[in-house]
C-alpha positions as CSV (number, residue, x, y, z in Angstrom):
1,X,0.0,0.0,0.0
2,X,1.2,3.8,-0.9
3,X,2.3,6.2,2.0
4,X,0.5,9.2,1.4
5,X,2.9,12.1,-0.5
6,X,4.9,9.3,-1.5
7,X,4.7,10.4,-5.1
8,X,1.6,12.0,-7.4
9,X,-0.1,9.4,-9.8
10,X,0.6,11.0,-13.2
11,X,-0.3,8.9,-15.7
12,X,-1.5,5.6,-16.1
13,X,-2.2,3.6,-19.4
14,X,-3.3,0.3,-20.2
15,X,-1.5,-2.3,-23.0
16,X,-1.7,-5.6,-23.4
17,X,-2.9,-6.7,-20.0
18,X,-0.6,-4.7,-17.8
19,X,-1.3,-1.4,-16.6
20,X,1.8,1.6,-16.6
21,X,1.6,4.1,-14.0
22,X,4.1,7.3,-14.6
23,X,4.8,8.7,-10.9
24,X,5.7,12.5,-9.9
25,X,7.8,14.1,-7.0
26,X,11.6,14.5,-7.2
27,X,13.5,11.7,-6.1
28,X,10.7,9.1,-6.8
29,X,9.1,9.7,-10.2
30,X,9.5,6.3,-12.0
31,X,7.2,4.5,-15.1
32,X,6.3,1.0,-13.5
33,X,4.4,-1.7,-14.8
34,X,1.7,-2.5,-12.5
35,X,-0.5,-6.0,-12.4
36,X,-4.0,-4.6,-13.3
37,X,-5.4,-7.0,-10.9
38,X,-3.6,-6.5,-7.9
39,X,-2.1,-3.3,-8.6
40,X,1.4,-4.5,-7.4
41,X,4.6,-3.1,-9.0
42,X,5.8,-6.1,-11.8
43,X,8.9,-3.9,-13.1
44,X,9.9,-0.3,-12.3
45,X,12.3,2.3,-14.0
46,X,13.4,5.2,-11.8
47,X,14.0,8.7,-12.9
48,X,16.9,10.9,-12.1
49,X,16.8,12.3,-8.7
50,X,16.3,15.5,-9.9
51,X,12.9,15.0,-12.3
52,X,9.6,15.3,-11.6
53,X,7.6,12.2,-13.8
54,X,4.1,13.5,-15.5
55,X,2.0,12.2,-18.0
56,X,2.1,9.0,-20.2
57,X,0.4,7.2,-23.2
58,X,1.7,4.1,-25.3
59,X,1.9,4.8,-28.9
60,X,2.4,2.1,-31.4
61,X,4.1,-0.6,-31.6
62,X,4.1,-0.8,-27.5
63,X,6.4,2.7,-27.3
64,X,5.5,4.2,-23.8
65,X,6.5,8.3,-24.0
66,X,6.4,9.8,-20.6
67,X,6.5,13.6,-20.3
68,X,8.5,15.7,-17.4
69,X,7.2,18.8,-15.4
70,X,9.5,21.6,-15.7
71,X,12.9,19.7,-17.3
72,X,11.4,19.9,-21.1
73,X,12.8,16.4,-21.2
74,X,10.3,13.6,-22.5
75,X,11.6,9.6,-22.3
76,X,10.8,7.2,-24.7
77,X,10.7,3.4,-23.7
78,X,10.8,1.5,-26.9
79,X,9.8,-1.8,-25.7
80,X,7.0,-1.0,-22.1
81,X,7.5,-4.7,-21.8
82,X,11.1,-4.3,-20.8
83,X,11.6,-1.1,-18.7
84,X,15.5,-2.5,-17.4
85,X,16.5,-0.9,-21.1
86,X,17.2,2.9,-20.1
87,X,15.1,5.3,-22.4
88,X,16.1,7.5,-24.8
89,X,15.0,11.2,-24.4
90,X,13.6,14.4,-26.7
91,X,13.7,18.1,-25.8
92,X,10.0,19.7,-25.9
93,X,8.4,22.7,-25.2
94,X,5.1,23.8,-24.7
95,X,3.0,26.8,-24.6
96,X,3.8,27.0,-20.4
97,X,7.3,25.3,-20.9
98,X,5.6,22.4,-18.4
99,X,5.0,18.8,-19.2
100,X,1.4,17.5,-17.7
101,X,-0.8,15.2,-19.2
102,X,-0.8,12.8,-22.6
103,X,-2.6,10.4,-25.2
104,X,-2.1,9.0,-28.1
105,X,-4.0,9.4,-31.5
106,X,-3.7,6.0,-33.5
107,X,-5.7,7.8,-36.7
108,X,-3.0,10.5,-37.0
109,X,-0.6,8.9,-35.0
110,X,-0.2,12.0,-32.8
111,X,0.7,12.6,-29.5
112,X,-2.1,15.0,-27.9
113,X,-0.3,17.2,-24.9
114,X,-1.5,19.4,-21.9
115,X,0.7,21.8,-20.4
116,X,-1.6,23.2,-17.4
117,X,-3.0,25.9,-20.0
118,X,-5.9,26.5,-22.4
119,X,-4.6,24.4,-25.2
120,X,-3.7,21.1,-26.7
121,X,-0.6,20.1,-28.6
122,X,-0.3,18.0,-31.1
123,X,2.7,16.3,-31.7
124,X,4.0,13.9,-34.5
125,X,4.6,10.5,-32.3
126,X,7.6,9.5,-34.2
127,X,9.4,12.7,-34.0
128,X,7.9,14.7,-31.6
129,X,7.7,17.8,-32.9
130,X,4.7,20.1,-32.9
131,X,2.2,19.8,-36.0
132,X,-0.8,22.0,-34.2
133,X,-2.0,23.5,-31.4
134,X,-5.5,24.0,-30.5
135,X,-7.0,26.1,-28.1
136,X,-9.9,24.1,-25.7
137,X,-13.1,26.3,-25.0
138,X,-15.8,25.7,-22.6
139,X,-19.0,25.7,-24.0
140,X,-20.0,29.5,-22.8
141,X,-17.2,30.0,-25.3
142,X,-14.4,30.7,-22.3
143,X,-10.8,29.1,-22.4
144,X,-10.8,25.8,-20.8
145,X,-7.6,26.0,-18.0
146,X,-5.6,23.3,-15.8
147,X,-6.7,20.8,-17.9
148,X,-4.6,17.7,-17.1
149,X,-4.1,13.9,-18.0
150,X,-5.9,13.3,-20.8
151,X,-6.9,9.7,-22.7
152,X,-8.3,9.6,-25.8
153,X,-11.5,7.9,-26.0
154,X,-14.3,7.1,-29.6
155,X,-12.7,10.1,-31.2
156,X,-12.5,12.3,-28.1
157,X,-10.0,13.9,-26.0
158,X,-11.0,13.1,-22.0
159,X,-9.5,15.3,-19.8
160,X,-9.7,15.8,-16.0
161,X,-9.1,19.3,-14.7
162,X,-6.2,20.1,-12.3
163,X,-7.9,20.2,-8.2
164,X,-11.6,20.1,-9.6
165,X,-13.9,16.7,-9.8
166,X,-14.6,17.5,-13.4
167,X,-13.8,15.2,-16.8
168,X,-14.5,17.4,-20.1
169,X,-14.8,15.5,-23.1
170,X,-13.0,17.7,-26.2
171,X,-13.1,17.7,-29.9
172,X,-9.5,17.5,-30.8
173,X,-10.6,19.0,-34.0
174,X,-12.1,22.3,-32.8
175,X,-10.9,22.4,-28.9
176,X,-14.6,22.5,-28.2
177,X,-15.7,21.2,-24.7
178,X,-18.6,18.9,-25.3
179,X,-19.6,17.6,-22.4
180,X,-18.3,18.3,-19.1
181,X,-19.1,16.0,-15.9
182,X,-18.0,16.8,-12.2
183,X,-19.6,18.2,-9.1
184,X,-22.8,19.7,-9.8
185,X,-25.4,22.2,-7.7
186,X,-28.6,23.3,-9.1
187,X,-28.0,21.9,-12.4
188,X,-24.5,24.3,-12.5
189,X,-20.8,23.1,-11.8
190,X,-18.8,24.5,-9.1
């Protein structure tokens, strides 16, 4: 069982029957591969000492990409099933300079990024490097901040929204906020 504060649950993605958990706080930010059905650590990579670990997908061919807070330094695993092999990494930047949240888009095979702001990067998965940036708007037409880990999901961008109990869902096309669940009173969200 996790200590409280003993790291912040980044990222987690599911392939092939095991589940990958990217983990955040200097000096224990790690990828792990986790047994979905027990939720104990199978195999675990650790990060320098120095790195806070945010978000991660798996892109094809079972390539996990796991981004980094403030360093501007992404990691790519090229086989998740063997995390011993030390990963190779890519400069990024994004509209805040931060790293937070991260899916993959098989159809254009596209890495979709958050960076804490009110838009969504789009970068080519095999060379990382931006190809568009959209800006996400609520539907009363206001930018759509602190949104967070995102999975994508029937041709939609999920996203959770940093210290709120709210998912949006988001046309990657248009940023457009479609839905939005959470924490509701009188039929409005907090």
């Amino acid at each position: 069982m996790y200590t409280i504060h003993a790291f912040f649950r980044e990222g987690l993605a599911f392939y092939q029957g095991s589940l990958y958990e990217s983990t955040g706080l200097k000096g224990r930010s790690t990828i792990r591969r986790l047994d979905p059905d027990t939720g104990e650590v199978v195999e675990s990579y650790p990060l320098p000492s120095d790195v806070f670990g945010e978000g991660l997908t798996i892109a094809k061919g079972g390539k996990a990409i796991q981004l980094t807070y403030k360093k501007k330094i992404g990691y790519i695993y090229d086989d998740v099933k063997d995390l011993s092999k030390p990963p190779r990494t890519f400069p990024f930047e994004t509209t805040t300079g931060e790293g937070w949240g991260m899916t993959y888009w098989p159809n254009g095979n596209q890495l979709i990024v958050s960076d804490g702001s009110d838009y969504l990067l789009f970068w080519d998965a095999d060379t990382m490097k931006e190809v568009k940036k959209v800006q996400v708007k609520r539907s009363n037409g206001k930018p759509a901040r602190d949104i967070n880990e995102l999975e994508f999901f029937h041709g939609s961008v999920l996203a959770n929204v940093w210290y709120k109990d709210e998912i949006w869902v988001i046309n990657p096309h248009n940023g457009n906020v479609e839905k939005e669940y959470g924490t509701r009173v009188c039929g409005r969200f907090l």
